[in-house]
N, C-alpha and C positions, 0 to 999 in steps of 0.2 A: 838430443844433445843440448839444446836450447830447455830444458826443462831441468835439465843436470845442474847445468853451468848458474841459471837463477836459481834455484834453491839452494844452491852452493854461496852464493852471492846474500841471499836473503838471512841465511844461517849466520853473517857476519853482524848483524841487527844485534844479536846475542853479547858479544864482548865489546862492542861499539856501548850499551848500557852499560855497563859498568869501568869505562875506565877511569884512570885517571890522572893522567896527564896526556899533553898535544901531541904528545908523541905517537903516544899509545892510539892517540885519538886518529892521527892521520897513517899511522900504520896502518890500522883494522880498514879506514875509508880505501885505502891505495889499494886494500886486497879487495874488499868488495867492489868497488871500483871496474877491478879487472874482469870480477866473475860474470859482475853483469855487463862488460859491454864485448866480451868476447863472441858471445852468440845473435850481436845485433846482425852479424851478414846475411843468419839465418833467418829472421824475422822479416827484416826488410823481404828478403827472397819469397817469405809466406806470405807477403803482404800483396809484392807484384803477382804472385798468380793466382791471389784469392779473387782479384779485379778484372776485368774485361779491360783490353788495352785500349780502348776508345773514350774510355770514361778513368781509368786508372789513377792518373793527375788528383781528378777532383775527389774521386775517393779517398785519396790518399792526403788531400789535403784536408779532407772535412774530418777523419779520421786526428791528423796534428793538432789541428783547432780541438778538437776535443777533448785530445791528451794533455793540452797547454790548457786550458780550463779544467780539466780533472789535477791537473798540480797548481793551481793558484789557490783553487778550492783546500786543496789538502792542503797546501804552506799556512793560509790561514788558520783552517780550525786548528791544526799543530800548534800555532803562534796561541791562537786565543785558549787552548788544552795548556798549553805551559804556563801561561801567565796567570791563568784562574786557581789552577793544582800545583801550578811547579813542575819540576822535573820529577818524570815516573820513570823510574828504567823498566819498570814491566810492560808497557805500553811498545817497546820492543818486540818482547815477544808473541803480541796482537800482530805485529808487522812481520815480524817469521810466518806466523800461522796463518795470515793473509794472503803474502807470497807464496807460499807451497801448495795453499790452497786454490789459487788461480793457475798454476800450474798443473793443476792433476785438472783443470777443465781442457788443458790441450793433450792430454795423453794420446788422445782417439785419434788425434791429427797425422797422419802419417807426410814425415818428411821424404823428398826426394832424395837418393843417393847422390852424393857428388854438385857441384856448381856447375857444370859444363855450360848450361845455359846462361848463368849471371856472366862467367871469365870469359867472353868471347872476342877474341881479338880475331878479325878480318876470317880468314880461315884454319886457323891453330885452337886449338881446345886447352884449355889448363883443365886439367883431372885432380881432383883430391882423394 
């Protein structure tokens, strides 16, 4: 599902290049937007049981730290890509085939059925 829902997400890269007006522009952002953060429950959920709960925290923090240095890095060279070339709409479609393409390295991953373990209130189970 998580593999669905970002390359659904990612596919939105596509009409985000070529618009043209703010309209158009915060439409396409509001939809992808949604695509990709509808599957964060899932992520997070593969993140806590990729970890040992003892150490979980710090992996999971050293993990942030990395992801927020992998986007400062990319906000730059983007910033320093436009201002050398200018605006490329095809440099989008490098960020489509980027996306789809790190999602077919989680194919293999098999998710758990259901949250029962995230939703757990006292003794009741929430089932999806």
């Amino acid at each position: 599902m998580y593999i669905i829902f970002d390359s659904i997400g990612g596919l939105f890269f596509i009409p985000i290049a070529f618009v043209e007006n703010a309209n158009e522009f915060v439409f396409y952002l509001s939809l992808q937007a949604f695509f990709f953060s509808y599957p964060l429950q899932i992520w997070n959920e593969f993140q806590i049981k990729s970890f040992p709960k003892w150490n979980r925290g710090t992996e999971i923090g050293i993990l942030n730290k990395i992801a927020g240095l992998g986007a400062f890095i990319a906000y730059v060279v983007a910033g320093y890509v436009i201002r050398k070339y200018s605006f490329i709409p095809y440099l989008f479609f490098a960020a489509v085939f980027i996306d789809i393409l790190s999602n077919l390295v989680l194919i293999g991953v098999r998710e758990e059925i259901g949250f029962t373990k995230s939703f757990r209130s006292s003794k009741t189970y929430i089932k999806f």
